[in-house]
C-alpha positions in Angstrom: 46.2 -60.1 9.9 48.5 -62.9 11.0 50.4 -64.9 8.2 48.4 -68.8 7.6 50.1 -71.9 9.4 51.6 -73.4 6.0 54.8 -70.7 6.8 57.0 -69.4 9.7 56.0 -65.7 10.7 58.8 -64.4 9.3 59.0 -65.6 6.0 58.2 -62.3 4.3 58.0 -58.5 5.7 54.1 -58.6 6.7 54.1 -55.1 8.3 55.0 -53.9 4.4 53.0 -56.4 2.9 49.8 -55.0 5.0 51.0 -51.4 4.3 51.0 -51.6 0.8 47.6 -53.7 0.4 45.6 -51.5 2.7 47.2 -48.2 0.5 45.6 -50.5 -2.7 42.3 -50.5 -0.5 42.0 -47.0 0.4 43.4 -45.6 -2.1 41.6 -48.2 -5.0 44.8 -47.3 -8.0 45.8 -49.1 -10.7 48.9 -51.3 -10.7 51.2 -48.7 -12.8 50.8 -46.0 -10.1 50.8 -48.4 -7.9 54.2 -49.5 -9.0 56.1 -46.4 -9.4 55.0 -45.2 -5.9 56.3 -48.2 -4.6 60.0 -47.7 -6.1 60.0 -44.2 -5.7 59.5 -42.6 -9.2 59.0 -39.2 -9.8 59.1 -36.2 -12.2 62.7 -35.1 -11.0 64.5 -38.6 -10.5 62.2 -41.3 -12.6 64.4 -44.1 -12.2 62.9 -47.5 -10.8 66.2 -48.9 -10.1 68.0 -45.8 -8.0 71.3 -48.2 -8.3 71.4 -47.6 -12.3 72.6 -44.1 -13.3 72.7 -42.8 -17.3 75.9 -42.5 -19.2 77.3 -40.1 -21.7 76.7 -41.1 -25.5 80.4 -41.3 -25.9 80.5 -44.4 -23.9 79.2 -46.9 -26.5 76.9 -46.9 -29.3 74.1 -48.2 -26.9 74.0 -45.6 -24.8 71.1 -43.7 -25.6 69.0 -46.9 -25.2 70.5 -48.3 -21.9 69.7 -44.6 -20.6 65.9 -45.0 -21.7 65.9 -48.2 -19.5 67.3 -46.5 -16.6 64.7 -44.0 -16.5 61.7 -46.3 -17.6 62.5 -49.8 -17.2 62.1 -52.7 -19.9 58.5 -52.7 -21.6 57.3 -56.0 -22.1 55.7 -55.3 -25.9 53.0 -58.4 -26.8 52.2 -59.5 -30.1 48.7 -60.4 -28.6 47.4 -59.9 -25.0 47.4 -63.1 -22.8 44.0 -64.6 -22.8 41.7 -63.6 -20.1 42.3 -64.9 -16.5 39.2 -66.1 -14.7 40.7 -68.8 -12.2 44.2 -68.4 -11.2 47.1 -70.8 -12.4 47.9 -73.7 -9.4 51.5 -73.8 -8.8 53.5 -77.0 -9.0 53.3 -79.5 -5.9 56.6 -78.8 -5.5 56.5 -75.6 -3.8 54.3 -77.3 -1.4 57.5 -78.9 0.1 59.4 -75.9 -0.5 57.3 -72.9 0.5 59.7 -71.5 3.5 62.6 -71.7 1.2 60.7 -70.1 -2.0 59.4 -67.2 0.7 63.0 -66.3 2.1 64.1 -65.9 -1.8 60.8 -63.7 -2.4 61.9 -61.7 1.7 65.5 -61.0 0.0 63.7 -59.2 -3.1 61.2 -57.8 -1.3 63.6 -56.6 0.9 65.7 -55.0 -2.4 62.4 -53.4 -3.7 62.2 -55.9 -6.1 58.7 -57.5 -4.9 55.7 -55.9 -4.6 53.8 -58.1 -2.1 50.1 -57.4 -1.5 47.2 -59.5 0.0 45.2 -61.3 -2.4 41.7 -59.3 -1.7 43.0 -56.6 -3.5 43.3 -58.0 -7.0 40.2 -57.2 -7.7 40.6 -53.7 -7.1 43.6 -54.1 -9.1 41.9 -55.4 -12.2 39.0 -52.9 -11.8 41.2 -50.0 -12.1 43.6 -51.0 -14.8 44.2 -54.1 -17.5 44.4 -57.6 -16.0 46.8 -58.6 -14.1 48.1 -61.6 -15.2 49.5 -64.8 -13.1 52.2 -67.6 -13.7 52.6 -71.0 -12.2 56.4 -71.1 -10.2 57.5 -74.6 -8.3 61.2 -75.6 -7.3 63.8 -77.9 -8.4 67.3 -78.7 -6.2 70.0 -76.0 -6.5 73.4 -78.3 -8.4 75.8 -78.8 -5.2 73.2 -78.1 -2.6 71.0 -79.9 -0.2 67.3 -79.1 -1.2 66.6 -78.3 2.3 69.1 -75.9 2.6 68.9 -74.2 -1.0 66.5 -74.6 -4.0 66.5 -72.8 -7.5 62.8 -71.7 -8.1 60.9 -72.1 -11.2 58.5 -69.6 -13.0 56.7 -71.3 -15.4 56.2 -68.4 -18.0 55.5 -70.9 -20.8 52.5 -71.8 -19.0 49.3 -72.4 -20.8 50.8 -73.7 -24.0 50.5 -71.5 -26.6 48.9 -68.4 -25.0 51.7 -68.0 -22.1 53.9 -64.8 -21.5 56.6 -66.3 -23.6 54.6 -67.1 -26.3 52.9 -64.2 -26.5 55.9 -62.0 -26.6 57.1 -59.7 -28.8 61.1 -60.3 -29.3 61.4 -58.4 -32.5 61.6 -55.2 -30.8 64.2 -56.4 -28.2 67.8 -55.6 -27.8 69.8 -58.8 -29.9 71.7 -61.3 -28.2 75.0 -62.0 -29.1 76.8 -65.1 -27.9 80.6 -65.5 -28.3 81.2 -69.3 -28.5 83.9 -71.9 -28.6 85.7 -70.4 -31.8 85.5 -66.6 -30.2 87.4 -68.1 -26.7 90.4 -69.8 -29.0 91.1 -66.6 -31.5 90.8 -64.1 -27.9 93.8 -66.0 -26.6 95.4 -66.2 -29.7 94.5 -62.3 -30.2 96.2 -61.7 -26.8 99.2 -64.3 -27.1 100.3 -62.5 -30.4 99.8 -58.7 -29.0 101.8 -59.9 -25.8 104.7 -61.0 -28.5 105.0 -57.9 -30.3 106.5 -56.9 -27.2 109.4 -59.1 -27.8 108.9 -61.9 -25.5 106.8 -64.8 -27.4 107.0 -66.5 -23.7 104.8 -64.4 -22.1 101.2 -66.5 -20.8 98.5 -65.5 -21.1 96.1 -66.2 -18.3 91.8 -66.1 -18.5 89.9 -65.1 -14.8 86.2 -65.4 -15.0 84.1 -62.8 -13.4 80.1 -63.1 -12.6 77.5 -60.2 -12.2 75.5 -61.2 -9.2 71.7 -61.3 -9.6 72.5 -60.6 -13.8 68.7 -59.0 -14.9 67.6 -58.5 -11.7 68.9 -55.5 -11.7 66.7 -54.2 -14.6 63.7 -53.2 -14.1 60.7 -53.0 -15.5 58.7 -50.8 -17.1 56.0 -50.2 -14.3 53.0 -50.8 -17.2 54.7 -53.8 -17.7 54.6 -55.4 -14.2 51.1 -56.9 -14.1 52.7 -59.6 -16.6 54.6 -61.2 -13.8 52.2 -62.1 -11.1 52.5 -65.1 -8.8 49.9 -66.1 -6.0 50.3 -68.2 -3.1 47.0 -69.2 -1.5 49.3 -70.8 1.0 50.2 -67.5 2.5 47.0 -65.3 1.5 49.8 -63.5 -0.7 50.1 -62.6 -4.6 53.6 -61.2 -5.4 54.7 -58.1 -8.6 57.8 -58.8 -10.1 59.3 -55.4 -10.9 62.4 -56.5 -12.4 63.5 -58.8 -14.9 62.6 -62.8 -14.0 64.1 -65.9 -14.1 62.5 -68.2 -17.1 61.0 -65.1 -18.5 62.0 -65.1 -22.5 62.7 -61.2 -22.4 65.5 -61.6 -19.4 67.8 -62.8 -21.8 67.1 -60.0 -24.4 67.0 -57.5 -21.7 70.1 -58.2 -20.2 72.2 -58.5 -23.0 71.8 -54.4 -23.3 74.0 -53.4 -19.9 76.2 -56.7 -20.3 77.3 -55.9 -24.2 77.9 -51.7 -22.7 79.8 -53.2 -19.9 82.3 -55.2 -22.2 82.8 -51.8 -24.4 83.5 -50.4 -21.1 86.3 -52.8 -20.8 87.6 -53.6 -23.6 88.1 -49.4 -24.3 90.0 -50.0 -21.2 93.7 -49.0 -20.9 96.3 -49.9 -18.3 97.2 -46.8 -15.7 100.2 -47.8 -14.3 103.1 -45.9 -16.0 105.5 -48.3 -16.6 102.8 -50.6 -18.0 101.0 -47.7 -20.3 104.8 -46.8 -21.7 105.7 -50.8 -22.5 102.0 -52.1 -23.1 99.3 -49.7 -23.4 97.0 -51.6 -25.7 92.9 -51.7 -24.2 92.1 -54.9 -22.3 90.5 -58.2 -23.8 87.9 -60.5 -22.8 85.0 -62.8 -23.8 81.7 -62.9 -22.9 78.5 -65.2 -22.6 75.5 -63.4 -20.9 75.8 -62.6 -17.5 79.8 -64.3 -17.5 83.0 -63.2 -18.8 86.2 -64.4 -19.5 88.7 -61.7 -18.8 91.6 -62.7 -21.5 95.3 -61.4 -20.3 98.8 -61.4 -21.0 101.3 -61.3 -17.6 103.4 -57.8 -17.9 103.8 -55.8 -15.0 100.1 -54.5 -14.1 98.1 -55.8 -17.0 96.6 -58.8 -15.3 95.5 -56.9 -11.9 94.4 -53.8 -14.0 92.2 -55.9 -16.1 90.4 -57.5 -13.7 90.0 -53.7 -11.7 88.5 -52.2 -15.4 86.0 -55.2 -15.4 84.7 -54.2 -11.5 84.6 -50.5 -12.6 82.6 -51.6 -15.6 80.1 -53.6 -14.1 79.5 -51.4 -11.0 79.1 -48.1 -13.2 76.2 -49.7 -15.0 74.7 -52.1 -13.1 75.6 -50.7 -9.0 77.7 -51.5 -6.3 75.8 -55.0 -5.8 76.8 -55.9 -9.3 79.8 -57.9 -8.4 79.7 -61.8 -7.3 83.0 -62.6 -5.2 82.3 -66.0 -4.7 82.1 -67.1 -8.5 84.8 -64.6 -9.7 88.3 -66.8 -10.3 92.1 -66.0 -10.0 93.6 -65.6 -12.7 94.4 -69.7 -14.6 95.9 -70.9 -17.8 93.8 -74.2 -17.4 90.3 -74.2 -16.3 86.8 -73.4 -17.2 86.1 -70.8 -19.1 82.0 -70.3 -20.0 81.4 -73.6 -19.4 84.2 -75.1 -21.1 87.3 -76.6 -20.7 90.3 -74.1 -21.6 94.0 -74.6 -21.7 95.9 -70.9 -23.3 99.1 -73.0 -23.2 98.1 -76.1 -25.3 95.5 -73.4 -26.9 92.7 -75.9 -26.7 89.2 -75.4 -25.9 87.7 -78.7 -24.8 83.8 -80.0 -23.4 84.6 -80.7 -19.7 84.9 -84.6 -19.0 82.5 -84.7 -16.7 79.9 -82.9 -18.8 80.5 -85.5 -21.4 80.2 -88.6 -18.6 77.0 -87.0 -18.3 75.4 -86.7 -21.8 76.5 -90.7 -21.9 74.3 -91.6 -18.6 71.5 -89.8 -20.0 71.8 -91.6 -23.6 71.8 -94.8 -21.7 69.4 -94.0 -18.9 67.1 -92.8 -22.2 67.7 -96.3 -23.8 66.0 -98.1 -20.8 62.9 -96.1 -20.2 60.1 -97.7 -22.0 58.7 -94.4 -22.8 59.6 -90.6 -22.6 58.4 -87.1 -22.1 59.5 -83.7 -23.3 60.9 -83.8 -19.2 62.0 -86.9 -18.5 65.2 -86.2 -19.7 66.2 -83.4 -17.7 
C-alpha cells in the first residue's frame, strides 16, 4: 500500500509501518503486547528504553523509584477513564499546512522506537482486544527563530475535550513532585559558591554559571506499555494513527515524570568532587548548580580544574541516567559571569538576577496590543 498524495513518500518508514500493522492483523493482540514486542521487552531485560540502565540505592534517595521506571516505564494512573471514543478528534487546520514537517518529526521518533506507527484499519482490532484506545487532536505553531517552513514546534492538544481530556482526567497525586528552584535559589547558589571560593583565601576569585540542556528531556522515559493507548494521534491524511511510547509534549504527566531522572541527575552532581590532585588537595568541596526542569545552571568558582571538572560531572550525570543521546551541544554555554541563566538575566559580579529587557519589551506590546482589541479569548494573547 502506497502512502496518500497529501505527503512525500518518504515522510515516514512505510515498510515498518506495514510490518507492524499486518503483525496487528494476523496476529489480532492487544496494544500492551503489542507494545512491548515492539521495544523489545522481555523476561530477562524488560526495559522499554534499552538506553536507561538501574543504579545502586546508594546513589540517591530516589533510586529505587527511577529503577522501577527503567524496567516498566511511567503509568499514566486516571482518576476516571476518558469518556468513550466513537468518532475520532479532527486535528487543527494547521497541520494541514504543515503535514510534511509534522511527519519528518514523527520519522525521527519512529526511527528512535519512540512511535509506533500502524495503518488505521487495525484500530478496530485494537480496541476489540484490549481497553480503548484513546486519540488527541495535535496542530503546529512556528518554532521562536525559525522559518515555519523550515521548522515548526508541534502541538498535542491533551486538554482536548474540556473537561474529560487526558489532562484532566489525570491522576497527579501519585506522581513524582516537581520542584522548581527560582529567582531567590540562582542569587543564594552564587553567593553559596562566592563565599566557599573565599575560604580559600582569595575573596577575588569569580565565579562563573554555564548552562547545560538535556536533549529531547522526557522523551527519553518511557511509558508504561498499558499506558500507551492514552497517547494516540490519527492522520486521515496519511491512512496513519501513531502510539506514543514515551513521555509527550503538552502531556500534564511529562513534567511530573521528568522531574524523577533530572532531580537523581543533580544528586549525581552535586555529590560530585574534583579529580585533579592539585585541585582535590586546595579545593575538594562537591560541585554546585541550579536547576529548572530539563535546564541547569552549573554554578562555579575559577581554581585550577573546578570549572572544566564541573561541567565533565554534569555530562557523566546526565548520560548515566538518561544515555549517551542525553546531551544537547548546541544549547549548552561556556562558562559566563553575565548572561542568561533559566531564563533570566544573571550578572555573579554585580550578584543580580534580573528579567531580560527584551522579555519585558514584550509583556508591554502585549499589554498594549491587549488594550486595542475590542474583544479577547483565552488565546488571543499568546
Amino acid at each position: 500500500q502506497v502512502p496518500l498524495n497529501k505527503a512525500s513518500n518518504d515522510a515516514l518508514d512505510w515498510e515498518k509501518c506495514e510490518l507492524w500493522s499486518e503483525y496487528v492483523r494476523k496476529n489480532r493482540c492487544n496494544l500492551a503486547d503489542l507494545v512491548k514486542i515492539y521495544r523489545g521487552e522481555t523476561v530477562l531485560d524488560p526495559r522499554p528504553n534499552k538506553h536507561l540502565n538501574t543504579i545502586p540505592d546508594t546513589w540517591s534517595q530516589y533510586a529505587s523509584r527511577w529503577n522501577e521506571v527503567v524496567n516498566n516505564g511511567i503509568s499514566l494512573d486516571l482518576l476516571r477513564e476518558p469518556p468513550w471514543q466513537s468518532q475520532l478528534p479532527k486535528n487543527h487546520p494547521s497541520l494541514k499546512d504543515n503535514l510534511d514537517l509534522v511527519l519528518k518529526s514523527y520519522k525521527q521518533g519512529q526511527e528512535e522506537g519512540k512511535y509506533l506507527i500502524l495503518r488505521r484499519d487495525v484500530l478496530d482490532i485494537l480496541n476489540e482486544q484490549g481497553p480503548q484506545l484513546k486519540f488527541y487532536p495535535i496542530g503546529a505553531v512556528p518554532k521562536p527563530g525559525y522559518d515555519m517552513s523550515e521548522k515548526i514546534r508541534q502541538i498535542n492538544d491533551f486538554s482536548f475535550p474540556d473537561g474529560d481530556s487526558l489532562n484532566d482526567c489525570l491522576d497527579t497525586e501519585k506522581f513524582f513532585p516537581m520542584h522548581f528552584e527560582g529567582v531567590p535559589h540562582i542569587l543564594n547558589n552564587v553567593k553559596d559558591v562566592q563565599a566557599r571560593a573565599a575560604q580559600h583565601g582569595d575573596p577575588a576569585l569569580t565565579t562563573f554559571v554555564a548552562n547545560t540542556d538535556v536533549s529531547g528531556a522526557y522523551r527519553h522515559v518511557p511509558l508504561a506499555a498499558e499506558s500507551a493507548r492514552l497517547q494516540c494521534v490519527s492522520i486521515p491524511e496519511v491512512d496513519v494513527m501513531i502510539i506514543d511510547t514515551a513521555l509527550s509534549f503538552g502531556c500534564k504527566a511529562s513534567g511530573y515524570g521528568f522531574e524523577l531522572p533530572a532531580q537523581i541527575i543533580q544528586d549525581l552532581h552535586r555529590s560530585s568532587e574534583p579529580h585533579c590532585r592539585l585541585t582535590v588537595n586546595l579545593a575538594p568541596e562537591p560541585f554546585s548548580d541550579t536547576k529548572w526542569a530539563d535546564d541547569t545552571s552549573i554554578v562555579e568558582y575559577d581554581l585550577l580544574s573546578r570549572l572544566h571538572e564541573s561541567k565533565w560531572a554534569q555530562y557523566k550525570a546526565m548520560t548515566t541516567i538518561l544515555g549517551p543521546t542525553a546531551i544537547q551541544m548546541d544549547k549548552d554555554t561556556d562558562y559566563f559571569t553575565f548572561g542568561s541563566c533559566l531564563g533570566l538575566q544573571v550578572d555573579t559580579l554585580d550578584n543580580t538576577v534580573s528579567m531580560k529587557p527584551e522579555k519585558i519589551q514584550k509583556a508591554l506590546d502585549r499589554i498594549r496590543e491587549t488594550r486595542l482589541r475590542p474583544r479577547l479569548s483565552k488565546t488571543s494573547g499568546l
